[in-house]
mmCIF file of the C-alpha atoms, coordinates in Angstrom:
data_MODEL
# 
_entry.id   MODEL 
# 
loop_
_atom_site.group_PDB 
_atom_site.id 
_atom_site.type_symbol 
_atom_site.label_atom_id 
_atom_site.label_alt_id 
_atom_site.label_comp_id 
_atom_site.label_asym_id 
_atom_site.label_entity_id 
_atom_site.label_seq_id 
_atom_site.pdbx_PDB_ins_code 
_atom_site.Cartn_x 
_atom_site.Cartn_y 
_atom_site.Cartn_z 
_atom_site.occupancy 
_atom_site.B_iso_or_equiv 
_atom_site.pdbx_formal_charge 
_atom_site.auth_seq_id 
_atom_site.auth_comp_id 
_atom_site.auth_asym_id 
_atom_site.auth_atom_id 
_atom_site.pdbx_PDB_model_num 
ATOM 1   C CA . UNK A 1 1   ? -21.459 -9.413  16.150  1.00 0.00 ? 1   UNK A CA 1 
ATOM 2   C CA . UNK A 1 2   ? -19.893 -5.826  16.617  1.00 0.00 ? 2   UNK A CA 1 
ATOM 3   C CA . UNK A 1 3   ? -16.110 -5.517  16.552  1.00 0.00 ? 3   UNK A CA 1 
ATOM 4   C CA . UNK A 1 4   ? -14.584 -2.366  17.203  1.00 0.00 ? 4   UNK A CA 1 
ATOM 5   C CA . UNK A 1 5   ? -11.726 -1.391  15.121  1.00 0.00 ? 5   UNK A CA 1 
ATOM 6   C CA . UNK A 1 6   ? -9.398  1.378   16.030  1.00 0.00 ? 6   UNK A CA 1 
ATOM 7   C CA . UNK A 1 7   ? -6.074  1.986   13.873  1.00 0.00 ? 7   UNK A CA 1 
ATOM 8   C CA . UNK A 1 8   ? -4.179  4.456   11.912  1.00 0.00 ? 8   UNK A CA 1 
ATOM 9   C CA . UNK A 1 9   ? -4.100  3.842   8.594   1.00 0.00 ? 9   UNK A CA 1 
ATOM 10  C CA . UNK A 1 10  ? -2.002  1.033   7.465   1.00 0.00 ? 10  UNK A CA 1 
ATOM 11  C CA . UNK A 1 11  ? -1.697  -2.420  6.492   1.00 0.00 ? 11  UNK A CA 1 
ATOM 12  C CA . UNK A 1 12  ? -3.236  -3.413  9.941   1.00 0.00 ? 12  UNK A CA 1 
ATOM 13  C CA . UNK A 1 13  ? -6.389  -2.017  9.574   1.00 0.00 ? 13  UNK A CA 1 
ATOM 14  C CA . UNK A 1 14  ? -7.101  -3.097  5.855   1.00 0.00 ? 14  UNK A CA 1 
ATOM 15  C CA . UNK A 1 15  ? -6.443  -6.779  7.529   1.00 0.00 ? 15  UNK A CA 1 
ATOM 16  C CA . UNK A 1 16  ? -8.551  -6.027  10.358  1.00 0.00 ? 16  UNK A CA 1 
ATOM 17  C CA . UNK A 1 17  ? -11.666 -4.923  8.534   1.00 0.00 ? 17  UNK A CA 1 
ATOM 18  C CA . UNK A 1 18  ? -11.032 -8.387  6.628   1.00 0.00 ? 18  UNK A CA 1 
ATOM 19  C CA . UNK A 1 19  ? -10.653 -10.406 8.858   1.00 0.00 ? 19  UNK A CA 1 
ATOM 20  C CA . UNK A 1 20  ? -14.020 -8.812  10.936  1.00 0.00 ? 20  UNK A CA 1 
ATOM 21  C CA . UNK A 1 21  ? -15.684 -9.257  7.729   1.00 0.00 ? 21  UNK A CA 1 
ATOM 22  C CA . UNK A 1 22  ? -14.378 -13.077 6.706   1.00 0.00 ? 22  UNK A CA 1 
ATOM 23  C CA . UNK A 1 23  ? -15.666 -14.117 10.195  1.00 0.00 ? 23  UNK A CA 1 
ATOM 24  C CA . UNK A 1 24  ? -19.273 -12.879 9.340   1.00 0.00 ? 24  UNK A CA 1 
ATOM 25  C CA . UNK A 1 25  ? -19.087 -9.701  11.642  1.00 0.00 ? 25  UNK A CA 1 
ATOM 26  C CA . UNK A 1 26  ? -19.784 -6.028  11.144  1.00 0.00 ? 26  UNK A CA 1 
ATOM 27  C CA . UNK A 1 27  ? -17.052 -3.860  11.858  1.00 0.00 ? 27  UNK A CA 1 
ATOM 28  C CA . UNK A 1 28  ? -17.449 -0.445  13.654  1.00 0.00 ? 28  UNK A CA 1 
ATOM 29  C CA . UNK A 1 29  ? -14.402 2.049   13.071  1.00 0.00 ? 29  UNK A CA 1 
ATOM 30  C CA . UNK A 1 30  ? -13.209 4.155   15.538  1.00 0.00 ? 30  UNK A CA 1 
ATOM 31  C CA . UNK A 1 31  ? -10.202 7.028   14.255  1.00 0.00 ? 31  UNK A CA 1 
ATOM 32  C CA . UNK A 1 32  ? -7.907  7.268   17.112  1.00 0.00 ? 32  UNK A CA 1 
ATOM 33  C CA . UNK A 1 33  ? -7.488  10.993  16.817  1.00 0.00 ? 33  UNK A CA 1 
ATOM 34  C CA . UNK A 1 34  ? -10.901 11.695  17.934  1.00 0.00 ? 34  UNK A CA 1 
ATOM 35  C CA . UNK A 1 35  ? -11.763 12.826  21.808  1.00 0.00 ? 35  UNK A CA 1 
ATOM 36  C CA . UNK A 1 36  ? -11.312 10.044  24.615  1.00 0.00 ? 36  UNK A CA 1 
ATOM 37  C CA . UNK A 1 37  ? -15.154 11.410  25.361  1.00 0.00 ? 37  UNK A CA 1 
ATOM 38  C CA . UNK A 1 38  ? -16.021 10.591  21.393  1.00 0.00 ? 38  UNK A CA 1 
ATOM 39  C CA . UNK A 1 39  ? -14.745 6.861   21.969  1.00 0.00 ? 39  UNK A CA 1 
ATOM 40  C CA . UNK A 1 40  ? -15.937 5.820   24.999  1.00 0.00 ? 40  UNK A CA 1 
ATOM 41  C CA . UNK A 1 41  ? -19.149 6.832   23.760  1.00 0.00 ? 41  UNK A CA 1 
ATOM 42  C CA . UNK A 1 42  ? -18.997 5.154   20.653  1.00 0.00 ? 42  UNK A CA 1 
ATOM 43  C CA . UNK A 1 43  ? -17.497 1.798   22.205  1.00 0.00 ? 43  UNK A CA 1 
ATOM 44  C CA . UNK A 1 44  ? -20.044 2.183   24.817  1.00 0.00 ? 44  UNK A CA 1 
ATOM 45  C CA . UNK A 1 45  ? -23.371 3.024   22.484  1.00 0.00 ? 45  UNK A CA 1 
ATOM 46  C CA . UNK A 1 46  ? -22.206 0.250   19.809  1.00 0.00 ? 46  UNK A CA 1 
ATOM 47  C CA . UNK A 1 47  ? -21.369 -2.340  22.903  1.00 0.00 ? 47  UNK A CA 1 
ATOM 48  C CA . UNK A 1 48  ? -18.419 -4.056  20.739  1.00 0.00 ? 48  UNK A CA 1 
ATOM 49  C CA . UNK A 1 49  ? -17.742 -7.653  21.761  1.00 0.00 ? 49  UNK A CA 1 
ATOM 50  C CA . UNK A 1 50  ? -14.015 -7.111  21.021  1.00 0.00 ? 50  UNK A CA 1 
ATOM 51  C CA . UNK A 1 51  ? -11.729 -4.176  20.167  1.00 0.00 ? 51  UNK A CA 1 
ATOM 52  C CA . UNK A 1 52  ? -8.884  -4.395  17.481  1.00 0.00 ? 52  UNK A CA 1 
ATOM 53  C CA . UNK A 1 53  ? -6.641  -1.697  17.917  1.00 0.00 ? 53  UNK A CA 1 
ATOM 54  C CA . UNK A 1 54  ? -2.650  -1.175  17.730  1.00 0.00 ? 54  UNK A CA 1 
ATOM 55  C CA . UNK A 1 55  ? -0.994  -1.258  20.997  1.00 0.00 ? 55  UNK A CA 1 
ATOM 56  C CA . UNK A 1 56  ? -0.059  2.628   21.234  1.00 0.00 ? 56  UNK A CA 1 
ATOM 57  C CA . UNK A 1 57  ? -3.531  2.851   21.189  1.00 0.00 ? 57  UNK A CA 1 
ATOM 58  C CA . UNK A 1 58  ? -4.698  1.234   23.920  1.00 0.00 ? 58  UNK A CA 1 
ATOM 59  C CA . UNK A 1 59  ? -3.792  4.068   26.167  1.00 0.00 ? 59  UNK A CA 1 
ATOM 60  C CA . UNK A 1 60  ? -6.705  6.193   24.336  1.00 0.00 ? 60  UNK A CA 1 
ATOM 61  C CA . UNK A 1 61  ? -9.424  4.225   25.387  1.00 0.00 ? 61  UNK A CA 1 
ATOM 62  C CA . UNK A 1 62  ? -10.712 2.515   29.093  1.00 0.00 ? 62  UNK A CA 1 
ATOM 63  C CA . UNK A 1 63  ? -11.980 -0.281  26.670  1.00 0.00 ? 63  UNK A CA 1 
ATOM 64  C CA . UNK A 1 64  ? -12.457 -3.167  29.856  1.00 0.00 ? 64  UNK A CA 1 
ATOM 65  C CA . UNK A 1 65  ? -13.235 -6.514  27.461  1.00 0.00 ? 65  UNK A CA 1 
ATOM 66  C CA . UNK A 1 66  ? -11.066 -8.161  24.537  1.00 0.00 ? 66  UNK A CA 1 
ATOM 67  C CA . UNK A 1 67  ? -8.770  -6.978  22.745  1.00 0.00 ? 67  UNK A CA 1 
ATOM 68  C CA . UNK A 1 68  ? -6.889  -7.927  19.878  1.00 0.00 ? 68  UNK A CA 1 
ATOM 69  C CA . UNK A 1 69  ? -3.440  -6.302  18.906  1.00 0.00 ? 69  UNK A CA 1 
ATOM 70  C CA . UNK A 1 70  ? -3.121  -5.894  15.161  1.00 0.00 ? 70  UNK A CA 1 
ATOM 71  C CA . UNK A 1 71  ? 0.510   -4.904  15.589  1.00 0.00 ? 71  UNK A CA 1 
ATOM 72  C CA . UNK A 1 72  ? 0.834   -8.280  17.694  1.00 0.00 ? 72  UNK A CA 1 
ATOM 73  C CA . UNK A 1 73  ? 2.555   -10.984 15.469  1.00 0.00 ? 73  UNK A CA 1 
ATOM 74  C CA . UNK A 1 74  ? 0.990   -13.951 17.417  1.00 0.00 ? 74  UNK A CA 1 
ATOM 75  C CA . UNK A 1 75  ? -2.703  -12.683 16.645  1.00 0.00 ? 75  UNK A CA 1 
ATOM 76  C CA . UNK A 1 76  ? -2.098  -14.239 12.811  1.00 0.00 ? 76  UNK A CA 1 
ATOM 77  C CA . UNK A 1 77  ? -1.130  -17.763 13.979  1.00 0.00 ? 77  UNK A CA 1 
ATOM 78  C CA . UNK A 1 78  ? -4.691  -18.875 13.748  1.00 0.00 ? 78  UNK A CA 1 
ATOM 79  C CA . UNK A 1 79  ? -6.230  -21.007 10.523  1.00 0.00 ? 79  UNK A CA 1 
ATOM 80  C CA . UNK A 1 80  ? -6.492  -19.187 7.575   1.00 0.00 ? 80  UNK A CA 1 
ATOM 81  C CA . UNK A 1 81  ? -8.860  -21.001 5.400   1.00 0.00 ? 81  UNK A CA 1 
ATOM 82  C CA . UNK A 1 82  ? -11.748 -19.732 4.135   1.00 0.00 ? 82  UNK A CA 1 
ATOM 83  C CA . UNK A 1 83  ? -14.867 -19.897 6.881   1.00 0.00 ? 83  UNK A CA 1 
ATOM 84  C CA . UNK A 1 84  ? -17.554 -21.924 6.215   1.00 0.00 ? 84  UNK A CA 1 
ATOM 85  C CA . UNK A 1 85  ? -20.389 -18.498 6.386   1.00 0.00 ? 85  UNK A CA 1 
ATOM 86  C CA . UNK A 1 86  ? -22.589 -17.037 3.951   1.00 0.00 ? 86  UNK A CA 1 
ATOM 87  C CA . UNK A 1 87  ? -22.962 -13.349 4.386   1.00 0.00 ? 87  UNK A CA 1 
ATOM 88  C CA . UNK A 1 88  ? -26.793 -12.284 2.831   1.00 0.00 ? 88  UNK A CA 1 
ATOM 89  C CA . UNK A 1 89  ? -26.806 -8.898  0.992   1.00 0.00 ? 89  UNK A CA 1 
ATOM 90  C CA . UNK A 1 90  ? -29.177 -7.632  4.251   1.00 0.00 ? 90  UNK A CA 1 
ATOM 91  C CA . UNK A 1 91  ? -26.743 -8.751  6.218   1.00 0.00 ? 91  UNK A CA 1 
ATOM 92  C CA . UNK A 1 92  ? -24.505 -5.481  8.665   1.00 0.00 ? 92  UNK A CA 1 
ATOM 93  C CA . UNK A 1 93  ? -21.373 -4.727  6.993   1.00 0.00 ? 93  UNK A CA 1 
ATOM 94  C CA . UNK A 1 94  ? -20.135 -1.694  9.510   1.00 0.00 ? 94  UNK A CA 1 
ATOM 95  C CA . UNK A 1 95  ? -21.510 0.306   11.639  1.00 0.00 ? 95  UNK A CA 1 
ATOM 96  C CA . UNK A 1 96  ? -20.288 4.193   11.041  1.00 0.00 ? 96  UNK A CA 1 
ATOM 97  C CA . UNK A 1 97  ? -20.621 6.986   13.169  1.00 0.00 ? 97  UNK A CA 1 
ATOM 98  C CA . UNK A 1 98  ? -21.839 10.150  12.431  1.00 0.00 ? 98  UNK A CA 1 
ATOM 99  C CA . UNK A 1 99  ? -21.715 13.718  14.365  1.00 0.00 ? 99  UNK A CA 1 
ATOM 100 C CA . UNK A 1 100 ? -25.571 13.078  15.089  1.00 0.00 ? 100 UNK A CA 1 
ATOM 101 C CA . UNK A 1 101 ? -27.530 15.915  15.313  1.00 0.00 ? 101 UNK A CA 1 
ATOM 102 C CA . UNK A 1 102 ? -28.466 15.849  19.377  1.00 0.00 ? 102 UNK A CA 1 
ATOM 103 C CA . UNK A 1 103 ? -24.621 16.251  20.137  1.00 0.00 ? 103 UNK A CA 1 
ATOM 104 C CA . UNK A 1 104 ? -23.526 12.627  20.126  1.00 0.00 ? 104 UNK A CA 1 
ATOM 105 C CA . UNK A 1 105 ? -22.527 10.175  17.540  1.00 0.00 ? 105 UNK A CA 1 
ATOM 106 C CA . UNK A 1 106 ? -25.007 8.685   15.715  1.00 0.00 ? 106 UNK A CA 1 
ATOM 107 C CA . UNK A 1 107 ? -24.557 5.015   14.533  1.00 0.00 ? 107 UNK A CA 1 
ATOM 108 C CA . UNK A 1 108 ? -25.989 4.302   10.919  1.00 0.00 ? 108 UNK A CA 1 
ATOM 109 C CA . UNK A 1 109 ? -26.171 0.860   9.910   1.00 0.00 ? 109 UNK A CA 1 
ATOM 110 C CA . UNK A 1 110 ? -24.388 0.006   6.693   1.00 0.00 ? 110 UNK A CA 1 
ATOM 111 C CA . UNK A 1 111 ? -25.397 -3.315  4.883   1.00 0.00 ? 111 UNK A CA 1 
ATOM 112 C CA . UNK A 1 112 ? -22.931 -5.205  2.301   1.00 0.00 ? 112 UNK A CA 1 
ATOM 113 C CA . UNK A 1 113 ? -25.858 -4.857  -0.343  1.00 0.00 ? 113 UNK A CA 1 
ATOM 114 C CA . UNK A 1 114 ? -25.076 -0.917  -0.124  1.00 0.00 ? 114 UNK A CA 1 
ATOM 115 C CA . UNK A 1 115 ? -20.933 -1.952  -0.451  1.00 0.00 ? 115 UNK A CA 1 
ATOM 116 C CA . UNK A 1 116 ? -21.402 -3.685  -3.595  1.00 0.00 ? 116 UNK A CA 1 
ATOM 117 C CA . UNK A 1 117 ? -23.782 -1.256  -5.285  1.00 0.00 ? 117 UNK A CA 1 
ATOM 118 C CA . UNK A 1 118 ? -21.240 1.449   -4.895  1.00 0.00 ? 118 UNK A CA 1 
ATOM 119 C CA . UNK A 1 119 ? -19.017 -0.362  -6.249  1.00 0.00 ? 119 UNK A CA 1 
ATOM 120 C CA . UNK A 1 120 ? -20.729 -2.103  -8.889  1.00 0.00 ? 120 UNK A CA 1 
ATOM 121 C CA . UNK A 1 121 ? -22.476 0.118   -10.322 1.00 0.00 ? 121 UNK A CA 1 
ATOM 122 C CA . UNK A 1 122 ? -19.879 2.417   -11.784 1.00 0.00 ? 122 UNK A CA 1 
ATOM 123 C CA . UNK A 1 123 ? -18.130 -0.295  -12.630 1.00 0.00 ? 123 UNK A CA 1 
ATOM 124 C CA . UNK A 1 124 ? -18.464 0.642   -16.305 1.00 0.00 ? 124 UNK A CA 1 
ATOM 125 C CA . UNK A 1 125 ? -18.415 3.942   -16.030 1.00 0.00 ? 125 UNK A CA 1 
ATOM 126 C CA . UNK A 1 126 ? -14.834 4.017   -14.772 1.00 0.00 ? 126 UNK A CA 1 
ATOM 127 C CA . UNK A 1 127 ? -13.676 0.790   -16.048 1.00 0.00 ? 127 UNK A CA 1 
ATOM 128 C CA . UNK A 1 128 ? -11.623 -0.502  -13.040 1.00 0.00 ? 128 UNK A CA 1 
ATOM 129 C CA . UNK A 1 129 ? -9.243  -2.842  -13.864 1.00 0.00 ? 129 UNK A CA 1 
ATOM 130 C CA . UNK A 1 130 ? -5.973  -4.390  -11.952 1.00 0.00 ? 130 UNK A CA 1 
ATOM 131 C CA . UNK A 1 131 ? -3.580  -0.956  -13.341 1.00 0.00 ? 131 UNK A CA 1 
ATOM 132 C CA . UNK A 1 132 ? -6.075  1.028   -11.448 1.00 0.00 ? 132 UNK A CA 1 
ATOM 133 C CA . UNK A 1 133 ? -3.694  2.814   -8.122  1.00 0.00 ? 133 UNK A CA 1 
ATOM 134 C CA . UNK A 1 134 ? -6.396  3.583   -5.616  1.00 0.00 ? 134 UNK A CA 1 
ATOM 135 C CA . UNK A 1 135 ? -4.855  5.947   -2.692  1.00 0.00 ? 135 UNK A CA 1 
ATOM 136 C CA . UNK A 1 136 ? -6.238  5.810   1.018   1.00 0.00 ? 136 UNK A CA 1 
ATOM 137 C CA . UNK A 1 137 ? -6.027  9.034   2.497   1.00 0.00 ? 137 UNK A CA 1 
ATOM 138 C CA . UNK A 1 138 ? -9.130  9.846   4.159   1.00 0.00 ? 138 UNK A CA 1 
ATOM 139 C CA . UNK A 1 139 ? -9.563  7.699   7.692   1.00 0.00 ? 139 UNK A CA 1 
ATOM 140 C CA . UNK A 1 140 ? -11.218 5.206   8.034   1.00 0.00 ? 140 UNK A CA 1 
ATOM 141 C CA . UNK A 1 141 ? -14.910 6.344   10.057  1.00 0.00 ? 141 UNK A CA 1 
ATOM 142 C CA . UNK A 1 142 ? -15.547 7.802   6.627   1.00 0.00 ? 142 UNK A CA 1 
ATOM 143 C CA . UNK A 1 143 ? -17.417 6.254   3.616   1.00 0.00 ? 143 UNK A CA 1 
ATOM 144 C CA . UNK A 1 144 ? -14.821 7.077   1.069   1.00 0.00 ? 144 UNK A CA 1 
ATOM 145 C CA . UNK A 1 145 ? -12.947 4.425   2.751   1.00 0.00 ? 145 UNK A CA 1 
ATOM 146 C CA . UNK A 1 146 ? -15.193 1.877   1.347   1.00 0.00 ? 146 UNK A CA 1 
ATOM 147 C CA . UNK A 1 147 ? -14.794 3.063   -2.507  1.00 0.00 ? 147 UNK A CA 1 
ATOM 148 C CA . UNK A 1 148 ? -11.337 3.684   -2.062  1.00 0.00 ? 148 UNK A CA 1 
ATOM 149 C CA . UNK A 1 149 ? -10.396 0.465   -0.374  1.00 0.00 ? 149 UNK A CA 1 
ATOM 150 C CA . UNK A 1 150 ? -12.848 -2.203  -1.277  1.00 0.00 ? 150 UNK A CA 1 
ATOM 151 C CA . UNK A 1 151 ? -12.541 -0.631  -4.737  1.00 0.00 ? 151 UNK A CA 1 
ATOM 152 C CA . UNK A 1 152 ? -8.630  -1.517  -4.969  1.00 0.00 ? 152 UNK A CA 1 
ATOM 153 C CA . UNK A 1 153 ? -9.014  -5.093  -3.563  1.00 0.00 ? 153 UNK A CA 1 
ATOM 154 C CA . UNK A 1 154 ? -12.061 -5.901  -6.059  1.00 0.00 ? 154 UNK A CA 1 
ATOM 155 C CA . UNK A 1 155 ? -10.604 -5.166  -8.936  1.00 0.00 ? 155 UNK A CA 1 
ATOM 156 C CA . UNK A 1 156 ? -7.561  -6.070  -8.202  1.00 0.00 ? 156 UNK A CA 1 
ATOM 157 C CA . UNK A 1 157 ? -5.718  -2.545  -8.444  1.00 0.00 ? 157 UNK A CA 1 
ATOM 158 C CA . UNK A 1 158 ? -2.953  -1.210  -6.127  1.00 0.00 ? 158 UNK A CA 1 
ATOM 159 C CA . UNK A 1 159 ? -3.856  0.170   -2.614  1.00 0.00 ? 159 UNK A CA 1 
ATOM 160 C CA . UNK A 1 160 ? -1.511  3.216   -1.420  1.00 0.00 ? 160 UNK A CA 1 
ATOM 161 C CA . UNK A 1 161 ? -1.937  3.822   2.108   1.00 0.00 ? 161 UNK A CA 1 
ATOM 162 C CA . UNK A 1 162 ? -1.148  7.349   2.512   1.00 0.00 ? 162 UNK A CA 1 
ATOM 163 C CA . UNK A 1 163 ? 0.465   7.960   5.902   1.00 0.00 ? 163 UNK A CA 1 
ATOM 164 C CA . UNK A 1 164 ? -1.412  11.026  8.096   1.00 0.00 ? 164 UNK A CA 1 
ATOM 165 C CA . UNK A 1 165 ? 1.142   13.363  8.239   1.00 0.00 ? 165 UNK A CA 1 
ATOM 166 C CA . UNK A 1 166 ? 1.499   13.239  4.182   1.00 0.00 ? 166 UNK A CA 1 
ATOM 167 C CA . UNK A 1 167 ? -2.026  13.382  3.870   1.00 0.00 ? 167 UNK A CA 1 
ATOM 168 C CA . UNK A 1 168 ? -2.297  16.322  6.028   1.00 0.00 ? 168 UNK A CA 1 
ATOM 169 C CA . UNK A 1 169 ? -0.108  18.297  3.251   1.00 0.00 ? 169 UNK A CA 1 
# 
Protein backbone atom coordinates (compact mmCIF):
# COMPACT_ATOMS: atom_id res chain seq x y z
CA UNK A 1 0.00 0.00 0.00
CA UNK A 2 1.18 3.66 -0.86
CA UNK A 3 1.46 6.15 1.99
CA UNK A 4 2.28 9.55 1.30
CA UNK A 5 4.64 11.22 3.55
CA UNK A 6 5.08 14.93 3.64
CA UNK A 7 7.36 16.60 6.49
CA UNK A 8 10.24 18.80 7.12
CA UNK A 9 12.96 17.22 8.35
CA UNK A 10 12.79 16.10 11.85
CA UNK A 11 12.16 13.48 14.25
CA UNK A 12 8.59 13.08 12.71
CA UNK A 13 9.47 12.03 9.53
CA UNK A 14 12.32 9.49 10.49
CA UNK A 15 9.22 7.88 12.63
CA UNK A 16 6.96 8.15 9.83
CA UNK A 17 9.02 6.39 7.20
CA UNK A 18 9.23 3.64 10.10
CA UNK A 19 6.35 3.24 10.96
CA UNK A 20 5.11 3.07 6.88
CA UNK A 21 7.76 0.59 6.61
CA UNK A 22 7.04 -1.69 10.02
CA UNK A 23 3.42 -1.96 8.70
CA UNK A 24 4.65 -3.58 5.36
CA UNK A 25 3.98 -0.38 3.17
CA UNK A 26 6.02 1.62 0.71
CA UNK A 27 6.38 5.07 1.50
CA UNK A 28 6.25 7.90 -1.15
CA UNK A 29 7.93 11.30 0.04
CA UNK A 30 6.66 14.41 -0.80
CA UNK A 31 9.13 17.81 0.32
CA UNK A 32 6.72 20.40 1.30
CA UNK A 33 8.62 23.19 -0.36
CA UNK A 34 7.85 22.01 -3.74
CA UNK A 35 4.85 23.68 -6.02
CA UNK A 36 1.11 22.99 -4.82
CA UNK A 37 0.96 21.90 -8.82
CA UNK A 38 4.15 19.37 -8.06
CA UNK A 39 2.03 17.70 -5.13
CA UNK A 40 -1.18 17.33 -6.26
CA UNK A 41 0.31 15.65 -9.06
CA UNK A 42 2.38 13.44 -7.23
CA UNK A 43 -0.46 12.53 -4.57
CA UNK A 44 -2.69 12.19 -7.46
CA UNK A 45 -0.29 9.93 -9.99
CA UNK A 46 0.92 7.71 -6.86
CA UNK A 47 -2.98 7.49 -5.53
CA UNK A 48 -1.72 7.29 -1.70
CA UNK A 49 -4.20 5.52 0.57
CA UNK A 50 -3.21 7.90 3.42
CA UNK A 51 -1.11 11.06 3.83
CA UNK A 52 1.26 11.67 6.88
CA UNK A 53 2.10 15.10 7.06
CA UNK A 54 2.58 17.82 9.99
CA UNK A 55 -0.36 19.94 10.53
CA UNK A 56 1.15 23.35 9.07
CA UNK A 57 1.21 21.39 6.20
CA UNK A 58 -1.97 20.51 5.48
CA UNK A 59 -2.74 23.88 4.07
CA UNK A 60 -0.22 22.96 1.04
CA UNK A 61 -2.08 20.29 -0.30
CA UNK A 62 -6.19 19.63 -1.30
CA UNK A 63 -5.26 16.01 -0.16
CA UNK A 64 -9.40 14.82 0.26
CA UNK A 65 -8.73 11.11 2.10
CA UNK A 66 -6.77 10.21 5.46
CA UNK A 67 -4.60 11.80 7.08
CA UNK A 68 -2.39 11.24 9.82
CA UNK A 69 -0.74 14.13 11.90
CA UNK A 70 2.82 13.27 12.87
CA UNK A 71 2.94 16.33 15.10
CA UNK A 72 -0.42 14.89 16.70
CA UNK A 73 0.43 13.22 20.12
CA UNK A 74 -2.65 10.86 20.03
CA UNK A 75 -1.48 9.24 16.59
CA UNK A 76 1.30 7.13 18.89
CA UNK A 77 -1.27 5.64 21.31
CA UNK A 78 -1.62 2.61 19.16
CA UNK A 79 0.31 -1.00 19.92
CA UNK A 80 3.75 -0.92 19.45
CA UNK A 81 4.86 -4.43 19.11
CA UNK A 82 6.49 -5.74 16.43
CA UNK A 83 3.89 -6.76 13.36
CA UNK A 84 3.54 -10.07 12.51
CA UNK A 85 4.83 -9.30 8.32
CA UNK A 86 7.61 -10.47 6.38
CA UNK A 87 8.82 -7.93 3.93
CA UNK A 88 10.61 -10.06 0.69
CA UNK A 89 13.74 -8.32 -0.74
CA UNK A 90 11.31 -7.70 -4.14
CA UNK A 91 9.11 -6.30 -2.08
CA UNK A 92 8.39 -1.75 -2.72
CA UNK A 93 10.28 0.09 -0.23
CA UNK A 94 9.37 3.89 -1.56
CA UNK A 95 8.31 5.24 -4.29
CA UNK A 96 10.57 8.52 -5.32
CA UNK A 97 9.87 11.06 -7.66
CA UNK A 98 11.89 12.30 -10.19
CA UNK A 99 11.72 15.60 -12.55
CA UNK A 100 10.70 13.07 -15.44
CA UNK A 101 11.70 13.97 -18.63
CA UNK A 102 8.00 14.82 -20.35
CA UNK A 103 7.57 17.71 -17.71
CA UNK A 104 6.02 15.80 -14.83
CA UNK A 105 7.30 13.74 -12.03
CA UNK A 106 8.23 10.52 -12.72
CA UNK A 107 7.70 7.77 -10.04
CA UNK A 108 10.61 5.10 -9.88
CA UNK A 109 10.00 2.18 -7.86
CA UNK A 110 12.56 1.50 -5.17
CA UNK A 111 12.71 -2.11 -3.68
CA UNK A 112 14.26 -2.88 -0.03
CA UNK A 113 16.73 -5.36 -1.88
CA UNK A 114 18.27 -2.02 -3.50
CA UNK A 115 18.20 -0.35 0.45
CA UNK A 116 20.26 -3.00 1.82
CA UNK A 117 22.79 -3.33 -0.99
CA UNK A 118 23.68 0.27 -0.56
CA UNK A 119 24.15 -0.15 2.54
CA UNK A 120 25.72 -3.37 2.81
CA UNK A 121 27.95 -3.37 0.55
CA UNK A 122 30.32 -0.69 1.71
CA UNK A 123 29.93 -1.85 4.81
CA UNK A 124 33.64 -2.71 4.95
CA UNK A 125 34.84 -0.24 3.09
CA UNK A 126 33.81 2.44 5.58
CA UNK A 127 33.57 0.39 8.60
CA UNK A 128 30.35 1.80 10.20
CA UNK A 129 30.12 1.29 13.59
CA UNK A 130 27.79 2.87 16.56
CA UNK A 131 30.59 6.25 16.91
CA UNK A 132 29.70 6.83 13.36
CA UNK A 133 27.55 10.73 13.43
CA UNK A 134 25.57 10.54 10.23
CA UNK A 135 24.01 14.20 9.41
CA UNK A 136 20.58 14.60 7.46
CA UNK A 137 20.67 17.54 5.47
CA UNK A 138 19.46 16.83 2.14
CA UNK A 139 15.34 16.31 2.10
CA UNK A 140 13.91 13.66 2.08
CA UNK A 141 12.51 12.96 -1.99
CA UNK A 142 16.22 12.37 -2.44
CA UNK A 143 18.21 9.06 -2.32
CA UNK A 144 20.91 10.30 -0.07
CA UNK A 145 18.28 10.16 2.46
CA UNK A 146 18.38 6.49 2.44
CA UNK A 147 22.37 6.19 3.07
CA UNK A 148 22.32 8.89 5.36
CA UNK A 149 19.41 7.78 7.46
CA UNK A 150 19.00 4.08 7.22
CA UNK A 151 22.81 4.14 7.46
CA UNK A 152 22.71 5.80 11.11
CA UNK A 153 19.88 3.54 12.43
CA UNK A 154 21.70 0.22 11.09
CA UNK A 155 24.64 0.59 12.56
CA UNK A 156 23.65 2.06 15.29
CA UNK A 157 25.45 5.59 14.87
CA UNK A 158 24.01 9.05 15.74
CA UNK A 159 21.43 10.74 13.38
CA UNK A 160 21.74 14.75 13.26
CA UNK A 161 18.83 16.19 11.71
CA UNK A 162 20.02 19.31 10.28
CA UNK A 163 17.28 21.94 10.37
CA UNK A 164 16.60 23.76 6.64
CA UNK A 165 17.55 27.02 7.34
CA UNK A 166 21.15 25.70 8.71
CA UNK A 167 21.42 23.55 5.90
CA UNK A 168 20.76 26.24 3.52
CA UNK A 169 24.17 27.97 4.86
Amino acid sequence: ELVGIMAERSPEMVIGVLAILKAGGVYVPIDPDYPKERIHYMLEDSNVSILLLQHHLLEDTDYQSHTVFLDDPSSYGAESSNLNLNVMPNQLAYVIYTSGTTGNPKGTLIEHKNVVRLLFNNKNVFDFNAADTWTLFHSFCFDFLVWGMYGALLYGGKLVIVPKQIAKN
